[in-house]
SERO-4910 file (N, C-alpha, C, O; in steps of 0.05 Angstrom, whole numbers):
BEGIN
 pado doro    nc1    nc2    nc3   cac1   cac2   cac3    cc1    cc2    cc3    oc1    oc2    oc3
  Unk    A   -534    -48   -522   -527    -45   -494   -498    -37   -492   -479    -48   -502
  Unk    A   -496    -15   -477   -468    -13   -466   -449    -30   -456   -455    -45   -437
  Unk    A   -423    -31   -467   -401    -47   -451   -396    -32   -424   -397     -9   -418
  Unk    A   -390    -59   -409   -385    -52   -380   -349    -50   -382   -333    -65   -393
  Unk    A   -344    -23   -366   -316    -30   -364   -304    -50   -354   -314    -65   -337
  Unk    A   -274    -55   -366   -253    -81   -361   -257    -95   -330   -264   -118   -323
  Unk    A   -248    -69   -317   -249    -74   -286   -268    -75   -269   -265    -81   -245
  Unk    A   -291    -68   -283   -323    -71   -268   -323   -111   -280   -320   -129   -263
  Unk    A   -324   -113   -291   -319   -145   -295   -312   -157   -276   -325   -168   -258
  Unk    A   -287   -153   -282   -264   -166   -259   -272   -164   -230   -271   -181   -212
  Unk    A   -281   -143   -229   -287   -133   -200   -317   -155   -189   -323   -161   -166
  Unk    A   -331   -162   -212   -358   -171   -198   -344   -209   -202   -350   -225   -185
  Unk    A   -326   -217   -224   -321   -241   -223   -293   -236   -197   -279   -257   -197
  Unk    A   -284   -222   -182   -271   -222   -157   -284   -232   -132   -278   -247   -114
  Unk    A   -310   -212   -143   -329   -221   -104   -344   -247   -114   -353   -262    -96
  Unk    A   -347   -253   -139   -359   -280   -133   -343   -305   -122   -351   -323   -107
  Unk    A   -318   -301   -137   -295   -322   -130   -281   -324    -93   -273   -342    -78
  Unk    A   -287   -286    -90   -275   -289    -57   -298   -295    -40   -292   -302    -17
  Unk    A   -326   -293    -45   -346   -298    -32   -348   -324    -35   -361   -332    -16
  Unk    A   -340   -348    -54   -345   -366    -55   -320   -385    -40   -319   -409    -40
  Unk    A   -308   -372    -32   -286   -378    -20   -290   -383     11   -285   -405     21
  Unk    A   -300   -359     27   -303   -346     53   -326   -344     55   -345   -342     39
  Unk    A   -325   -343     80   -362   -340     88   -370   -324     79   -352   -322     63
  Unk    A   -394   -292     69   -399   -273     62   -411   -256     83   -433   -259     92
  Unk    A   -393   -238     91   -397   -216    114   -378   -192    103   -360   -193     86
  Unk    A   -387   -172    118   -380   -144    113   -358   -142    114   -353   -119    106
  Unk    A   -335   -155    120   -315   -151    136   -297   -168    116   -273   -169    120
  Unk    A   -307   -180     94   -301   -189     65   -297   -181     45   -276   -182     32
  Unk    A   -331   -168     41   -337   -139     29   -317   -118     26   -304   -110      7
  Unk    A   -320   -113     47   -297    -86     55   -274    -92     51   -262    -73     42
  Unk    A   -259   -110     53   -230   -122     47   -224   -123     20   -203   -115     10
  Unk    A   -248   -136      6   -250   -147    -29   -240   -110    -43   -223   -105    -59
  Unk    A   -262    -87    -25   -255    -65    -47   -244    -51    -34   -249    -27    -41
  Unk    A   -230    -52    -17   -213    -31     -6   -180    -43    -27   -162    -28    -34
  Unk    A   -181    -71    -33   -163    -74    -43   -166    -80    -77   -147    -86    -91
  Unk    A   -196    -78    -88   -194    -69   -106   -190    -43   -118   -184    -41   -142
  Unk    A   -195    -18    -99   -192      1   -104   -158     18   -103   -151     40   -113
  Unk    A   -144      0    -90   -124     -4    -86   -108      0   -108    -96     20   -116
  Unk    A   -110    -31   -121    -99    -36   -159   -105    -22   -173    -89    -16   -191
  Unk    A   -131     -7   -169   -137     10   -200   -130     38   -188   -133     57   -204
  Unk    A   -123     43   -165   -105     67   -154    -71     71   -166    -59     91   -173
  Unk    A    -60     37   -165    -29     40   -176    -31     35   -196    -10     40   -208
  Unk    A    -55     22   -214    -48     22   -243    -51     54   -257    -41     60   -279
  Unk    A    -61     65   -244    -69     95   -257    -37    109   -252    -24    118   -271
  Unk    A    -27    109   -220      0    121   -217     12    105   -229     21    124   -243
  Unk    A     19     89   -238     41     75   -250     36     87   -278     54     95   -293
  Unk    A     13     85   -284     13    100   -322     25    136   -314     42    149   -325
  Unk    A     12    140   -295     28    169   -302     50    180   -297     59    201   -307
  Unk    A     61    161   -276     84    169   -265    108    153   -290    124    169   -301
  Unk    A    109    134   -296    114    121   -328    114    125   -346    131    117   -362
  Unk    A     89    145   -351     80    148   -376     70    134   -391     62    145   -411
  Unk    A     67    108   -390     66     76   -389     43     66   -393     36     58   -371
  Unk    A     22     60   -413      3     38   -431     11      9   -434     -3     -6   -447
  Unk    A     36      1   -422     43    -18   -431     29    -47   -419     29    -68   -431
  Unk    A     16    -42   -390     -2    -67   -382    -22    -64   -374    -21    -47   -356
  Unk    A    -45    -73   -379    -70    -69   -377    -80    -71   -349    -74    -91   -336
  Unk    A    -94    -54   -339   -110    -57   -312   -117    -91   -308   -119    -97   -284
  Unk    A   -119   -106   -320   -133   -138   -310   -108   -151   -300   -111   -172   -287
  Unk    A    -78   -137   -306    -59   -148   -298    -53   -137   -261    -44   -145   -240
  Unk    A    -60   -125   -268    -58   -109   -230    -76   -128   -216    -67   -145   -201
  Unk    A   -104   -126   -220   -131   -140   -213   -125   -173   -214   -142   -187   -203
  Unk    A   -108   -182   -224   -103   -209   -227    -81   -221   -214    -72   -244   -214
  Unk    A    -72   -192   -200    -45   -197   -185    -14   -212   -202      6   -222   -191
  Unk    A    -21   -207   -229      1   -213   -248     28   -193   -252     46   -195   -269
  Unk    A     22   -174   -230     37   -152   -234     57   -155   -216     51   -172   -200
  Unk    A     87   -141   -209    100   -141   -194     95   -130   -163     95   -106   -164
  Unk    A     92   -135   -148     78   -126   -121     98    -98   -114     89    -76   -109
  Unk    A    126   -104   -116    136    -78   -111    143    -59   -133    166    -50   -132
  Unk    A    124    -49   -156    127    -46   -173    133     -7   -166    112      6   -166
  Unk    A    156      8   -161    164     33   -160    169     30   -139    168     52   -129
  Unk    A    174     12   -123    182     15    -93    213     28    -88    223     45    -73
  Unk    A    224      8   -112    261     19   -100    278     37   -120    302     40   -122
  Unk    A    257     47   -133    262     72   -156    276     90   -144    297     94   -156
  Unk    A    274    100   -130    285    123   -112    307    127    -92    298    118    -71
  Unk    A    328    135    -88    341    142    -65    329    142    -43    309    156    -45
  Unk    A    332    131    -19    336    136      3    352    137     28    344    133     51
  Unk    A    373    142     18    394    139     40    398    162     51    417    163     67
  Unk    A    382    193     45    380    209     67    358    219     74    355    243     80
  Unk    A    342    202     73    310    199     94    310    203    124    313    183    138
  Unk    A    306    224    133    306    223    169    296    198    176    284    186    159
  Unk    A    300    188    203    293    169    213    279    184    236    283    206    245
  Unk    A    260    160    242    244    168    268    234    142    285    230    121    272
  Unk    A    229    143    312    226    124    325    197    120    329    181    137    322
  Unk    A    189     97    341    157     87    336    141    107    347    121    114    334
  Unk    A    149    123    381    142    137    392    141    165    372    119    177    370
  Unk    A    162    175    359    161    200    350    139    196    328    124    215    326
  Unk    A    136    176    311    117    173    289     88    178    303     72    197    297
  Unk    A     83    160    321     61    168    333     60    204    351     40    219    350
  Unk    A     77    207    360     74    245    375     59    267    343     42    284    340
  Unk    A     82    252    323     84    266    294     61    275    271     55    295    258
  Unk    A     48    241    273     29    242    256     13    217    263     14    195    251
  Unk    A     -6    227    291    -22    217    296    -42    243    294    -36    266    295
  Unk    A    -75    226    293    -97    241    288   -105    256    313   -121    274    309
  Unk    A   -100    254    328   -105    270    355    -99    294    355    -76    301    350
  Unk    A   -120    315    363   -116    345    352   -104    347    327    -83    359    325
  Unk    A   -117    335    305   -106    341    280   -118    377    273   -142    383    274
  Unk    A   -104    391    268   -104    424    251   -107    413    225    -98    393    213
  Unk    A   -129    436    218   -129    447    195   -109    442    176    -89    438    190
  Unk    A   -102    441    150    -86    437    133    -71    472    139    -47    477    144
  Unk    A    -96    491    137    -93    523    121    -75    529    153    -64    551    156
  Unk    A    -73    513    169    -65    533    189    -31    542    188    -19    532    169
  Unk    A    -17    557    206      9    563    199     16    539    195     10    526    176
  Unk    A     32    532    222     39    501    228     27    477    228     32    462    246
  Unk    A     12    471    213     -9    441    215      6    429    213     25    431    197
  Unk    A     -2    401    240     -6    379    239     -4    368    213    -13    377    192
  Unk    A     13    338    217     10    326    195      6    296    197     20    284    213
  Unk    A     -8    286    183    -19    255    187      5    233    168      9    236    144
  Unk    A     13    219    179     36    203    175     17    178    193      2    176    212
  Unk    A     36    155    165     37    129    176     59    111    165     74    121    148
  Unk    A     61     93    171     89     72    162     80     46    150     60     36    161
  Unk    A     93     31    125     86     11    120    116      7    104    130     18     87
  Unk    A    115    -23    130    145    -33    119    168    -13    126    188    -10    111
  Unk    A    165      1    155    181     21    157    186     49    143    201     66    153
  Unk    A    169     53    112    177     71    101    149     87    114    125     81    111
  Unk    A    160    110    128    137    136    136    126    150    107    141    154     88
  Unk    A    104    157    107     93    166     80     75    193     99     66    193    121
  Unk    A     75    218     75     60    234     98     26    236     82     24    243     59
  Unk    A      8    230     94    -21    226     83    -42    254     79    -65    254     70
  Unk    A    -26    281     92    -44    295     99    -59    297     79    -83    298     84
  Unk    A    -51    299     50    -77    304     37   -102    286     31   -122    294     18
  Unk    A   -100    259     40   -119    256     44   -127    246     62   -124    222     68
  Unk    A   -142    269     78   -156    279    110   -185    261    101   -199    249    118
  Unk    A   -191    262     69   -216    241     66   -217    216     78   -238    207     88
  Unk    A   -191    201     78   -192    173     80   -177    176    107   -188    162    124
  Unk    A   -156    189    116   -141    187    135   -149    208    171   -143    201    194
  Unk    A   -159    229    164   -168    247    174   -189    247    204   -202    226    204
  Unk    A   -193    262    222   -209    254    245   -239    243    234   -251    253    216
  Unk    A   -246    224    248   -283    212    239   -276    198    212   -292    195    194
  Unk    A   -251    190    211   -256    182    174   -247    145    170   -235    139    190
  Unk    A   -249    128    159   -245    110    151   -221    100    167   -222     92    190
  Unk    A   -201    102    153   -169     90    171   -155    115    186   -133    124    181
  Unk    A   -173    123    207   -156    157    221   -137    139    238   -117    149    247
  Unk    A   -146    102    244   -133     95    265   -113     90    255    -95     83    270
  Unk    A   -107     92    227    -76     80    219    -52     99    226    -28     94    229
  Unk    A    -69    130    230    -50    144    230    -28    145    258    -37    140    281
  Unk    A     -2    150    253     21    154    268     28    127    283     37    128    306
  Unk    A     23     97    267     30     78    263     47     63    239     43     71    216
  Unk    A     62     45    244     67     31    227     39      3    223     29    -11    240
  Unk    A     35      5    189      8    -13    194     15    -27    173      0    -26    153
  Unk    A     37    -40    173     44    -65    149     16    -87    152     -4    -91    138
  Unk    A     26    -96    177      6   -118    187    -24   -100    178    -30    -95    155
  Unk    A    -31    -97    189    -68    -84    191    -66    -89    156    -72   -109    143
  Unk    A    -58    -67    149    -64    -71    117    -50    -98     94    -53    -96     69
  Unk    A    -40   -116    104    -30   -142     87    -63   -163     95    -72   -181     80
  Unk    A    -75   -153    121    -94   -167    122   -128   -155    121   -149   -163    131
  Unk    A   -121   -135    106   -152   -112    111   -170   -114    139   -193   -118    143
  Unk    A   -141   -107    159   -156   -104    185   -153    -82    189   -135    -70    176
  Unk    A   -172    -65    211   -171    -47    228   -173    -48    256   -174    -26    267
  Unk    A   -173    -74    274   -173    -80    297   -152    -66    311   -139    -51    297
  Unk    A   -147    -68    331   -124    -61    357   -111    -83    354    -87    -83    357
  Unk    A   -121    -99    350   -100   -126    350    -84   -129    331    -61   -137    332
  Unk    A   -102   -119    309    -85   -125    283    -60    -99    276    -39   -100    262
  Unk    A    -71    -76    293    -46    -52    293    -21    -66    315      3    -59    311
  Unk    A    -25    -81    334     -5    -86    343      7   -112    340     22   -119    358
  Unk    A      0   -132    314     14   -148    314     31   -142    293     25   -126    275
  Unk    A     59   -161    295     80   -166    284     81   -186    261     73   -209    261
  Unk    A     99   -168    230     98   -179    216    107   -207    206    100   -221    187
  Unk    A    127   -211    227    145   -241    227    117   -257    220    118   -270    199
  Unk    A     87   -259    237     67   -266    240     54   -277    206     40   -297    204
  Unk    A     62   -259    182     49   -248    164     59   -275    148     82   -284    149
  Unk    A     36   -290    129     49   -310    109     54   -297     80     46   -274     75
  Unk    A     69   -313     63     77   -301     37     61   -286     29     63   -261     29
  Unk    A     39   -301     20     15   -290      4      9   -262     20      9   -242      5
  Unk    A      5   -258     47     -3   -239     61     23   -216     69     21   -194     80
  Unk    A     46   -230     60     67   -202     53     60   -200     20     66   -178     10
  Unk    A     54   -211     11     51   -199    -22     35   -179    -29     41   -165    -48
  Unk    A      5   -174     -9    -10   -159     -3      1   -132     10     -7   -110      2
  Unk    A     15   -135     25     33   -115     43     56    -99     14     57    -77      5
  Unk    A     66   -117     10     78   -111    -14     60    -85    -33     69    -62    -35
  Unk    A     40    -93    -43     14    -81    -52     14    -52    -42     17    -33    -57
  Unk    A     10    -50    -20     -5    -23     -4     24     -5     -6     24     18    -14
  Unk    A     45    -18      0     77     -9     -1     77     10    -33     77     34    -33
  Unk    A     78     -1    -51     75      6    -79     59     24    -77     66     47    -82
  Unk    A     26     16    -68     11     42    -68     19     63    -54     10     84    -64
  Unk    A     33     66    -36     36     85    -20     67    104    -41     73    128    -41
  Unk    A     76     89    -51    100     95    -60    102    108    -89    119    121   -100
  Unk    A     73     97    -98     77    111   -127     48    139   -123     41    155   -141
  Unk    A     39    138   -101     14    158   -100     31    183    -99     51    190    -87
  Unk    A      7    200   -121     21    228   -121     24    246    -96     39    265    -93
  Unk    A      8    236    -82     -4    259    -61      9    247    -32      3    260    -13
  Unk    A     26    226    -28     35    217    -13     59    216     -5     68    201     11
  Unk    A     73    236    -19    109    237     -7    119    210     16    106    201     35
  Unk    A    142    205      7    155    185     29    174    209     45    192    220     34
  Unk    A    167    214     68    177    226     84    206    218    106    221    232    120
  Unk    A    203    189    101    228    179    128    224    151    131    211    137    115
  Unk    A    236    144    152    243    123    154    236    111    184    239    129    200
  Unk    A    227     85    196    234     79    228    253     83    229    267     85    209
  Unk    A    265     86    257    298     82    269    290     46    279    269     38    290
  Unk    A    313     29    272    314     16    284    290     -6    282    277    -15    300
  Unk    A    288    -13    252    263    -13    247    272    -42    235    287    -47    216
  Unk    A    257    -61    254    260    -97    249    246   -100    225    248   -125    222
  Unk    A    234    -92    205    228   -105    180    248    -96    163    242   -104    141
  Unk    A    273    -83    163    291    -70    145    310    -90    131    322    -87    110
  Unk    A    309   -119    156    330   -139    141    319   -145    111    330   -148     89
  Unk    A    284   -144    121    277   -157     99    275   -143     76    281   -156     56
  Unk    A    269   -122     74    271    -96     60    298    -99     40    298    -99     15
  Unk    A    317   -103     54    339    -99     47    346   -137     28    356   -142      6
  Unk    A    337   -148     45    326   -177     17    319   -170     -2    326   -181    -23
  Unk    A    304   -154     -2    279   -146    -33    295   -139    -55    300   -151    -76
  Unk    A    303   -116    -43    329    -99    -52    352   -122    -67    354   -122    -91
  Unk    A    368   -140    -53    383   -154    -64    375   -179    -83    392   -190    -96
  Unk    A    352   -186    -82    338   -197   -104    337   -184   -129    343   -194   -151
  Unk    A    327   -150   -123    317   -129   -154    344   -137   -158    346   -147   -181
  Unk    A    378   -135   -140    400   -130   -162    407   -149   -177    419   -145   -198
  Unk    A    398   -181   -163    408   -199   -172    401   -208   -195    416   -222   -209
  Unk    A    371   -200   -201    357   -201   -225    352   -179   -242    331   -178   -255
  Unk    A    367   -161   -243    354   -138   -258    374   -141   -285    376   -119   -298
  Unk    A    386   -160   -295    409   -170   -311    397   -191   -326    403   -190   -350
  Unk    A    384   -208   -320    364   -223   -328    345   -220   -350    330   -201   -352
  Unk    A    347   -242   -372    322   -233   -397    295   -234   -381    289   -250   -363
  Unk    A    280   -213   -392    256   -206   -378    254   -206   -352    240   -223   -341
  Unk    A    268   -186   -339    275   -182   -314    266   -155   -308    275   -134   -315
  Unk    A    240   -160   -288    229   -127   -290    209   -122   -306    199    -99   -308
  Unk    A    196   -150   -325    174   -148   -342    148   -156   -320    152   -163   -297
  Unk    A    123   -156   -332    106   -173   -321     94   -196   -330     94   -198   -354
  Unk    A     85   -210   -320     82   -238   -340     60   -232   -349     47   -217   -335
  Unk    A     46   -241   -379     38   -244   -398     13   -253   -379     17   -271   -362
  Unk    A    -10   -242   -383    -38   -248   -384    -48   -281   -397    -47   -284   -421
  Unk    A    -58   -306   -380    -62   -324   -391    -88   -326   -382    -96   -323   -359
  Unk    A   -106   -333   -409   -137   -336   -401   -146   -375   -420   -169   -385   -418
***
């Protein structure tokens, strides 16, 4: 008999552990693989953008991994800024154009303040599609909690507990190491930045540190 891959494992001992946890409804379901598909999205960018074999997919899936793992790699201190209103005029799904056209439209959303531009994928982000409502929002909140409600696009992350910024953390990374997702800008004036800017002075305080920047060791 064939071996089942690593992460097909993991993945079926995941929904038994979160179904055994929570009641079992769709709205579980859909949470369990939107954010499994998530991990084995940044473990793939992280190998390529890296070049990097060095930790195994069960470490992503097991959440042993660093949540902001390529987040503050990069410069940004001359990222346009834009205001809540302009994100939404910018790159919201409403009369979304064609990619091919001169000037198209472009689908943008924010997490954690950092604007990312999504157009290429119109699959997941695009009119009639899965999360079109995320677009030309900031959706820290919605996605730390695998919501798509109205409610959940307009609440505030102050709201959000550790564990459920660690998740946020998560989607942040994904968004940050995906090839196809340029970080385009920034909010103006954008109340999650204190914290942002915490994160930041943590990486410096510890990046001096033996095994500082590693991931911890797989324990079974």
């Amino acid at each position: 008999m064939a071996a089942f891959p690593g992460w097909l494992v993991w993945a079926v001992v995941g929904v038994a552990s979160s179904t055994a946890a929570v009641h079992f409804n769709q709205d579980s379901i859909n949470m369990f693989f939107m954010r499994l598909f998530r991990d084995i999205g940044r473990h793939k960018a992280y190998q390529r953008r890296y070049g990097s074999n060095d930790y195994a997919l069960t470490t992503f899936l097991l959440h042993q991994d660093d949540p902001l793992l390529g987040v503050f790699d990069e410069r940004e201190d001359d990222l346009p800024t834009y205001t809540v209103d302009e994100l939404w005029e910018m790159g919201n799904v409403e009369d979304f154009e064609d990619a091919e056209e001169e000037e198209p439209r472009k689908l943008l959303l924010s997490v954690f303040g950092r604007i990312y531009d999504v157009t290429k994928g119109t699959k997941f982000y695009g009119p009639d599609s899965s999360y079109s409502m995320f677009c030309g929002r900031d959706v820290t909140y919605a996605l730390s909690l695998g919501c798509k409600t109205e409610k959940c696009l307009a609440s505030k992350v102050e709201e959000l507990t550790d564990k459920q910024l660690d998740e946020g953390k998560r989607w942040l990374s994904f968004f940050q190491l995906h090839d196809k997702y340029p970080l385009v800008g920034k909010l103006d004036d954008n109340p999650m930045e204190s914290m942002m800017n915490q994160w930041i002075d943590e990486i410096v305080a510890n990046k001096d540190k033996e095994g500082a920047g590693e991931m911890p060791p797989l324990n079974f």
